[in-house]
N, C-alpha and C positions, 0 to 999 in steps of 0.2 A: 489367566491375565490378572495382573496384582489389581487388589482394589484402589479406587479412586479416593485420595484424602477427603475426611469432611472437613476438621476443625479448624484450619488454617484457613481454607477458603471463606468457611462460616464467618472468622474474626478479620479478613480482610477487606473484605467485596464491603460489607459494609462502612469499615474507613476510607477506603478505596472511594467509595460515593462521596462522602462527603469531602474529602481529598477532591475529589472533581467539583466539587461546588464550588469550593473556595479557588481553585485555578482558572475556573471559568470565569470569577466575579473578578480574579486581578485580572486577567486578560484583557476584562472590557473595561477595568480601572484603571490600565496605564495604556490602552489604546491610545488617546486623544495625545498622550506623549510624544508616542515613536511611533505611529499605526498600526493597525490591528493585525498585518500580517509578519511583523517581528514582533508584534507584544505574544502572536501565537509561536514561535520558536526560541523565546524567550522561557515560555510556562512548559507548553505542553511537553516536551521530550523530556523536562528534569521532573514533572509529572509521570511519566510513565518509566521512567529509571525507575524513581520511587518505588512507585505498585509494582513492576518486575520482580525488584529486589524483594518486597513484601511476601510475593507469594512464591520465592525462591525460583526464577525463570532467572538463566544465564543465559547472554544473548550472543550471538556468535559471526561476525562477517568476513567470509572467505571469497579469496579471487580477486579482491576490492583494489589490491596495490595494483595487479593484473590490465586493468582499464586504464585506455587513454587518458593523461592530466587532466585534460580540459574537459573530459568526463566526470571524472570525478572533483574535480573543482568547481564545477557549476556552469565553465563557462561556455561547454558544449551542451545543448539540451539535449536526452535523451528520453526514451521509453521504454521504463522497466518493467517488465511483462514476466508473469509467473506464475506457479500455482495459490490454493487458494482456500485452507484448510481447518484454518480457526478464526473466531471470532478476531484474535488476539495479533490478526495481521498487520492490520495496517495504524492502530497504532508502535507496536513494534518494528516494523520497516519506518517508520514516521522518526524514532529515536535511537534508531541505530544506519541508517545511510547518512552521509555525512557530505549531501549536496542538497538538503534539503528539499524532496519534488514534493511536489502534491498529488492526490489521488483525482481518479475519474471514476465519479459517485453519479448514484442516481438521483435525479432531483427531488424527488419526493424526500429521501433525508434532509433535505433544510429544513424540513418540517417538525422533525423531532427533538425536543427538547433538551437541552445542553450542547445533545453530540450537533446536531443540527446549527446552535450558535458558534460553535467551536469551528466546524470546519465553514462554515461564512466566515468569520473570523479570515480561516485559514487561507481564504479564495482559491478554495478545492474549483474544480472542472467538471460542471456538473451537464448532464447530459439528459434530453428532454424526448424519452421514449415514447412518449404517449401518443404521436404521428408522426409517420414518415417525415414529413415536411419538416416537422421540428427536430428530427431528430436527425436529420441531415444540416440544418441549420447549427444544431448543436456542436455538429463534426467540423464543421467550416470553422465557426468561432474557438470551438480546441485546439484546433489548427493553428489555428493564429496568434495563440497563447504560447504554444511549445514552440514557434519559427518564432517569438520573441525572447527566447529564452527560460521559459520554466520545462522543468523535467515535470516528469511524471509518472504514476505506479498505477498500472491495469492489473487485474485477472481475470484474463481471455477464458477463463472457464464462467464466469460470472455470475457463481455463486458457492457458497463453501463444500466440497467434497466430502462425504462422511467416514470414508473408509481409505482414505490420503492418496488416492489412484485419482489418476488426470480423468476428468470429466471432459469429453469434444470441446473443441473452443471455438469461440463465435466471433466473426470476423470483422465485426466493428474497430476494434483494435488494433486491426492492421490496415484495414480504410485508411486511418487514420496517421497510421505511421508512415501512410504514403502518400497524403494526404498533405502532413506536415514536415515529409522528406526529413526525418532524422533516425538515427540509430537507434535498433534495437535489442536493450541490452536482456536476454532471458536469465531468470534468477529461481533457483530453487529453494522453498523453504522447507526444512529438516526440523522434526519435533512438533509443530505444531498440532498432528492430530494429537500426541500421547498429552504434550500440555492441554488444550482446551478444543476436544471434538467436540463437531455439530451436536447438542440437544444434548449439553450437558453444563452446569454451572462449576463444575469442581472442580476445579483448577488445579493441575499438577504439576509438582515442581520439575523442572527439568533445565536442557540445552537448551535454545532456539536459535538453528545455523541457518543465515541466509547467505548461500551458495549463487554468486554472480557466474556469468560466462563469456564469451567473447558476443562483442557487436557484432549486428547482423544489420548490412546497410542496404535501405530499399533498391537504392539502383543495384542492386546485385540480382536484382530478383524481377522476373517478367510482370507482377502482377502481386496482387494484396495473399491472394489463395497459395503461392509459391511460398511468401513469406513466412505465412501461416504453421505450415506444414515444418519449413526450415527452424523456427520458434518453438514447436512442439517437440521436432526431434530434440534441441537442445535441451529444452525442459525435464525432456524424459531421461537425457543423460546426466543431467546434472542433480538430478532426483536419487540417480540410482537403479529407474526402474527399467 
């Protein structure tokens, strides 16, 4: 296995930081203009072009023309469900899908510093694990969010893969998608472990293809568990694996 670059990551990560500082601070500078949820699609995607290019990530979206208009035009909500393998996901999907969704985060990240402001900012979909109760509550008000029109990005494995093999996936995500009765569109991402695997800072230049595939619509399917399974097998084809 070729070695992992040092020096480029060394000289980037750290402008890269402060690149974020200053995108953070226009973000909540031109809030009060145009609101805080286009002052964040304003900064953040020509932010992370940026750092892409810095640390030489080529980004790549396949199958895209493939999906319904209204899909990909924004004006059908959808949920795009996938695997789950680098830090470097979901601001990447965040600057390369071109319907703008937001992510389904755990709520404890509002709590962390920047990234935390940033996706408030963003009015990510945050989900309150800590009981039952709340976190049913959670699913209901997601719901409600995506049957009003915003899309949005899960990884039903819900948490990064070390070794780029699908982890079991956990069925909240499809609760939900039936929950919120709209389509589910599975998407594979390609490169991400050789660019930035788990329990490593050195970032390697590469592709990074995210590979769409056909909707998969709940009334197709008896039950959230049918879904699940129909979503996985997808994943696993569109992976390659």
């Amino acid at each position: 296995m070729a070695a992992r670059p040092f020096l480029r990551p060394l000289l980037v990560w750290p402008l890269g930081c402060l690149a974020l500082a200053l995108a953070v601070g226009l973000c909540f500078l031109i809030t009060p203009l145009v609101g805080g949820r286009r002052a964040f699609w304003l900064v953040a995607p020509r932010y992370i072009r940026g750092t892409a290019w810095a640390f030489g990530i080529h980004r790549e979206l396949v199958g895209w023309d493939r999906l319904p208009a209204a899909i990909r035009d924004g004006v059908q909500p959808a949920m795009f469900l996938g695997n789950h393998a680098s830090l470097f996901d979901p601001p990447l999907m965040i600057s390369t899908l071109p319907c703008r969704p937001v992510f389904v985060a755990k709520r404890e990240l509002i709590r962390v510093p920047f990234l935390g402001w940033v996706i408030w900012l963003a009015d990510f979909i945050f989900i309150d694990r800590s009981r039952v109760q709340a976190s049913r509550r959670s699913l209901k008000q997601a719901a409600e969010r995506i049957r009003a029109g915003q899309s949005i990005v899960a990884f039903p494995e819900g948490t990064r893969s070390r070794d780029g093999h699908l982890l079991p996936f956990k069925k909240g995500p499809f609760l939900l998608a039936f929950e919120a009765n709209v389509p589910v569109v599975p998407f594979a991402i390609q490169g991400g472990p050789e660019i930035l695997p788990k329990g490593t800072c050195r970032v390697k230049a590469g592709s990074y293809r995210i590979r769409v595939g056909e909707p998969l619509v709940p009334d197709d399917f008896a039950n959230p568990e049918a879904l699940r399974k129909a979503a996985e097998a997808a994943i696993h084809g569109l992976m390659g694996q």
